[in-house]
BAPATOR-710505 format. One line per 10 residues: their letters; for each residue z, x, y negated of N, C-alpha, C. Coordinates in Angstrom, 1 decimal. Layout:
a> Z X Y Z X Y Z X Y | ...
***
This chain:
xxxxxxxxxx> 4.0 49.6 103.7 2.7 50.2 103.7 2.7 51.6 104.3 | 1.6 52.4 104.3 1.6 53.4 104.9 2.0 54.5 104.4 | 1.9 54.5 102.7 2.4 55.5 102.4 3.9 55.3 101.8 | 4.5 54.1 102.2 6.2 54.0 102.5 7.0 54.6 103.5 | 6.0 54.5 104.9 6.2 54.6 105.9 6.4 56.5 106.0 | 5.2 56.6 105.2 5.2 58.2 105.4 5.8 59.0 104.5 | 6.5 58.6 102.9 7.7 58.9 102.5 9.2 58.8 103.2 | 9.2 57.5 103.7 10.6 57.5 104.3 10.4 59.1 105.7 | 9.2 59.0 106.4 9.3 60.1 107.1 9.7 61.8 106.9 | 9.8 61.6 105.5 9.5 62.9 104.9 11.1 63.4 104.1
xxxxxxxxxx> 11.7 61.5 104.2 13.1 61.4 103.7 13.8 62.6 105.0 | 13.6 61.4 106.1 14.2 61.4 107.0 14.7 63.0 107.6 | 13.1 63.9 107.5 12.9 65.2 108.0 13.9 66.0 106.8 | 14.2 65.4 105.8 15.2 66.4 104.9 16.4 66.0 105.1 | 16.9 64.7 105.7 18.0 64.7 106.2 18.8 65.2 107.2 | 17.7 65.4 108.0 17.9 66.1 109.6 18.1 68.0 108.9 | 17.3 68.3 108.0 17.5 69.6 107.9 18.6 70.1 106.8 | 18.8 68.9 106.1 20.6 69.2 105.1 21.6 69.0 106.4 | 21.6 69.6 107.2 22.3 69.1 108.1 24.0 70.1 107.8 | 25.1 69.8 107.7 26.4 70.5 106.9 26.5 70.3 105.8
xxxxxxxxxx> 25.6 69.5 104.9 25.6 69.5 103.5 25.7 67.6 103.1 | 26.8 67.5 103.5 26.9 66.0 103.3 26.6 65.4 101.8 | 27.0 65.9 101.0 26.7 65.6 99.7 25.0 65.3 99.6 | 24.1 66.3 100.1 22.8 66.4 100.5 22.5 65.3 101.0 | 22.6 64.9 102.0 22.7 64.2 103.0 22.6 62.8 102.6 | 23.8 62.2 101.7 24.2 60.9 101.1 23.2 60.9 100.3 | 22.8 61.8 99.2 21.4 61.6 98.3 20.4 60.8 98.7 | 20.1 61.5 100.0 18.7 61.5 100.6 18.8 60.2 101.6 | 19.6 59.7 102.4 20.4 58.6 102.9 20.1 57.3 101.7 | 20.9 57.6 100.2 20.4 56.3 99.3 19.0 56.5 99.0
xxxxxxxxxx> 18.1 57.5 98.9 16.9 57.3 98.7 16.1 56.8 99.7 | 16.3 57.1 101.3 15.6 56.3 101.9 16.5 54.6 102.4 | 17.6 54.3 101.6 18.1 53.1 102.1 16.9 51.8 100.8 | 17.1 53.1 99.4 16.3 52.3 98.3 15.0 52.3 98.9 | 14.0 52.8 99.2 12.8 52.6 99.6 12.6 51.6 100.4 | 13.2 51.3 101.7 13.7 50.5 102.5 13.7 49.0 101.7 | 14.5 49.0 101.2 14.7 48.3 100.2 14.3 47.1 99.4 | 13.5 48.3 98.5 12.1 47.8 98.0 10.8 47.3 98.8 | 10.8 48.1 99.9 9.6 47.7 100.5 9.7 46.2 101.3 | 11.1 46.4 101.7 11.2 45.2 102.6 11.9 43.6 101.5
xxxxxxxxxx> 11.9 43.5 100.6 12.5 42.8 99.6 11.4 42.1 98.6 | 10.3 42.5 98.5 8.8 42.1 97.3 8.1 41.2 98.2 | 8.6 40.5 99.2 7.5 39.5 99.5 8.3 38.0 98.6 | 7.3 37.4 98.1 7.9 35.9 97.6 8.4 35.2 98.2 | 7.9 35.2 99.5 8.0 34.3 100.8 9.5 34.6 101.0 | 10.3 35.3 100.8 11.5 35.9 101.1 12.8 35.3 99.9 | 11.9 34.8 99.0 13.1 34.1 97.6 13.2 32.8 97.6 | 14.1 32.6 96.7 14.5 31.2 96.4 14.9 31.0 94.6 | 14.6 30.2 94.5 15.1 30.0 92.3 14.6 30.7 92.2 | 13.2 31.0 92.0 12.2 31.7 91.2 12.1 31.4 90.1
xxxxxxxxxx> 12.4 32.1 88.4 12.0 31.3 87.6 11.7 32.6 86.5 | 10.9 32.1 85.3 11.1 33.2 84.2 12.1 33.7 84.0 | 12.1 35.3 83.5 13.1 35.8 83.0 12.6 36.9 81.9 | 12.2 35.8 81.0 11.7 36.9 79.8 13.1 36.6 79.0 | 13.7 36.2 78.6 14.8 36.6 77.7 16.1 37.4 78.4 | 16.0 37.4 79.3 17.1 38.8 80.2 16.5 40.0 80.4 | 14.9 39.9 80.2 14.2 41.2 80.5 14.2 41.8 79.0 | 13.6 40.4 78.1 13.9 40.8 76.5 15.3 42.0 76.1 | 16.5 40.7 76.7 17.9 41.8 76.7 18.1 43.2 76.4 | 17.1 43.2 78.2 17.6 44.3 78.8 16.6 45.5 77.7
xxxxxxxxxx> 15.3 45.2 77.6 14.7 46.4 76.6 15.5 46.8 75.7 | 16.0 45.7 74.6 16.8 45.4 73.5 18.0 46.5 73.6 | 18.3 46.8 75.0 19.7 47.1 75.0 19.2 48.7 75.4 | 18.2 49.2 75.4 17.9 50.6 75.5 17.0 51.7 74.8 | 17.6 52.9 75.1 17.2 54.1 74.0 16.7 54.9 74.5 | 15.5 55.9 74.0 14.9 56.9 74.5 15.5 58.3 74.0 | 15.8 59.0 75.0 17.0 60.4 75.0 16.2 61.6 75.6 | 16.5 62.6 75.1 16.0 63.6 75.2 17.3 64.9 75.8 | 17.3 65.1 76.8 18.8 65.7 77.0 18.5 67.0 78.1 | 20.1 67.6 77.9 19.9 68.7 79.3 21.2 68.4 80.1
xxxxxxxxxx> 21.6 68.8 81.3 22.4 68.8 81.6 23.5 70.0 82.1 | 24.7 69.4 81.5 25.5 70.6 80.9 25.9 71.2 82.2 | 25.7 70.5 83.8 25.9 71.3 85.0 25.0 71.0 85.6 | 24.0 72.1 85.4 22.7 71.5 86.4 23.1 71.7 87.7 | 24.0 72.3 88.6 24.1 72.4 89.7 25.1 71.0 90.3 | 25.8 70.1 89.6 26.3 69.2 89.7 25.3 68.2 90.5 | 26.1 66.7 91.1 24.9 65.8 91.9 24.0 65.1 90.6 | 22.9 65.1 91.5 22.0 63.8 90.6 21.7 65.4 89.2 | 21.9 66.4 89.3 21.4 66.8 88.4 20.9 68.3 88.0 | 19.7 68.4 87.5 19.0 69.5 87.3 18.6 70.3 86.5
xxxxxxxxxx> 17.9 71.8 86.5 18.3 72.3 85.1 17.2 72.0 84.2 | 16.5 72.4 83.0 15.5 71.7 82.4 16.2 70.5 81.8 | 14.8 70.2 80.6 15.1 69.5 79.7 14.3 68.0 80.1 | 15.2 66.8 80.0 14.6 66.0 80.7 14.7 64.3 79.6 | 13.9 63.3 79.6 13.9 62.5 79.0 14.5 61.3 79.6 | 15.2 60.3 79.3 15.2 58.9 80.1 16.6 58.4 79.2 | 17.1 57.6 79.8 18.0 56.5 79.4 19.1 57.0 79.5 | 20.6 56.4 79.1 21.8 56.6 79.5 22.2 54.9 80.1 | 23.4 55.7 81.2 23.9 54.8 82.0 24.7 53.5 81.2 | 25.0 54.1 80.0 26.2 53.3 79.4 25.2 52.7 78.5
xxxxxxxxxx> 23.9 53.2 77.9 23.3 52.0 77.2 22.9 50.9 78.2 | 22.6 51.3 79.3 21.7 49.9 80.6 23.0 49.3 80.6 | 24.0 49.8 80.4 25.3 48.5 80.7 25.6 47.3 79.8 | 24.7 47.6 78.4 24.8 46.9 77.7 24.0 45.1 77.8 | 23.7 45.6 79.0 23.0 43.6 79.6 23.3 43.2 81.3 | 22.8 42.5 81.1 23.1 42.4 82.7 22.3 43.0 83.8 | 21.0 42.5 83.5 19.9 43.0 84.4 20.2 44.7 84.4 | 20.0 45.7 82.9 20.5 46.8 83.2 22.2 47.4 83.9 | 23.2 46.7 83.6 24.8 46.8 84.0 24.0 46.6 85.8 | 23.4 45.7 86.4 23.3 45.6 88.5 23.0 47.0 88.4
xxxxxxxxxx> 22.1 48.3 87.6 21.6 49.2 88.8 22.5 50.4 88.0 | 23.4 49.9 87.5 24.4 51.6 87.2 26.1 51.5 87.8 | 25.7 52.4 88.7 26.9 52.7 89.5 28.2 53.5 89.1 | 29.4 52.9 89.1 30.5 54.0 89.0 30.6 55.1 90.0 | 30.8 56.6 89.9 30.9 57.8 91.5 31.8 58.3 90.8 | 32.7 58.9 91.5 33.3 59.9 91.2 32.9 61.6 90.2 | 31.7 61.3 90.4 31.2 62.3 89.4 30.1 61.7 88.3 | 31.2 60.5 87.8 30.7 59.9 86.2 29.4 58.4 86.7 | 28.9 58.1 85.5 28.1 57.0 85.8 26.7 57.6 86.5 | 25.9 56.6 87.3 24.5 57.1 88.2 23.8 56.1 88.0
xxxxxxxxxx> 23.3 56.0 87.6 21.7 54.8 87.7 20.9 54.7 88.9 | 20.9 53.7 89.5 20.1 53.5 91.2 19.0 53.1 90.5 | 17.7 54.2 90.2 16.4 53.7 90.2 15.8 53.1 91.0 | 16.1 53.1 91.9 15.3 52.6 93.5 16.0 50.9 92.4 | 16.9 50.5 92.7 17.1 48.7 92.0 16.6 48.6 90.9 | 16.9 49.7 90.2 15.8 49.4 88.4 14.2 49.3 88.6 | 13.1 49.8 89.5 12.5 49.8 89.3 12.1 48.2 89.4 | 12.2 47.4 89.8 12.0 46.2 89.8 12.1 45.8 88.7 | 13.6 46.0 87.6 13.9 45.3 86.3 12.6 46.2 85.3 | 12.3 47.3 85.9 11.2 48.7 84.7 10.1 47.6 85.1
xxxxxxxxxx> 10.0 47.2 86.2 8.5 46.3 86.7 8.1 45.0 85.6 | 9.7 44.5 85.9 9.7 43.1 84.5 9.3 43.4 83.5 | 10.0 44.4 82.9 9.9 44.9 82.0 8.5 45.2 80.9 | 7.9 45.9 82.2 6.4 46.0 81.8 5.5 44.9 82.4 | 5.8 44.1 82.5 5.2 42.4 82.7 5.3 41.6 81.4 | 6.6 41.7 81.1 6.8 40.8 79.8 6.2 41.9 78.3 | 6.4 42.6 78.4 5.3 43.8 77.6 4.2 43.6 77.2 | 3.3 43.4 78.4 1.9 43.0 78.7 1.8 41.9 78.0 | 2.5 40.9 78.4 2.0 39.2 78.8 1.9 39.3 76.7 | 3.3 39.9 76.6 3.8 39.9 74.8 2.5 40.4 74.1
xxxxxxx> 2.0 41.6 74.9 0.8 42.0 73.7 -0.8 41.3 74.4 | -0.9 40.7 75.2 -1.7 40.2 75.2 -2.1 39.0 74.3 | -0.9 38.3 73.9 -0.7 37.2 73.1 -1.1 37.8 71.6 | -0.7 39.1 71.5 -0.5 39.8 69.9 -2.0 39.8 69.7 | -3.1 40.6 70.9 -3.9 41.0 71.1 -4.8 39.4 70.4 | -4.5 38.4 71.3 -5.2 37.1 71.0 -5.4 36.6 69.7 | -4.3 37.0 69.4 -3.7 35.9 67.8 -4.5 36.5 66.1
***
């Protein structure tokens, strides 16, 4: 869509200008390969073995905690200064659907949000569908 189109453009123009900063570079590289990605990947027409997956999505909630953290090198990759909320790498490993989007790097574990957001997507599907039922009963 258009405003994919005009993200990835905006990727691209920071890639061209980290130019000597390869570390830079590779960030902004996986963020526009994830978009990419995503965008080109969500049509149905494109799968095969389509089926429920509320008890791997179940899992995957099951298997995670809400954290409240700083990071002890905010100048390090993937990380900034400020106090920030979200998940750890090592609880998403605890299923499967979470273990596909957390990466081993050389500077510790990384979570590829760009592949999670699809499982965050299920996630909040089977959420829904669960309290709509609650809602009914």
């Amino acid at each position: 869509d258009n405003a994919t189109r005009i993200r990835i453009a905006e990727l691209t123009g920071q890639y061209h200008a980290a130019a000597g900063d390869a570390q830079k570079q590779a960030a902004i590289y996986q963020a526009i390969a994830t978009g990419l990605a995503i965008w080109a990947a969500s049509d149905i027409r494109a799968k095969t073995n389509i089926s429920a997956a509320d008890s791997e999505v179940e899992s995957f909630l099951d298997a995670l905690n809400a954290y409240q953290y700083e990071y002890k090198d905010p100048d390090a990759p993937g990380a900034d200064a400020g106090m920030f909320a979200g998940v750890m790498a090592q609880d998403l490993e605890e299923s499967p659907m979470g273990a596909s989007f957390v990466k081993d790097t050389p500077d510790g574990k990384q979570v590829d949000y760009g592949h999670g957001l699809a499982a965050i997507l299920a996630a909040q599907a089977n959420i829904h569908e669960r309290l709509k039922e609650l809602e009914g009963a």
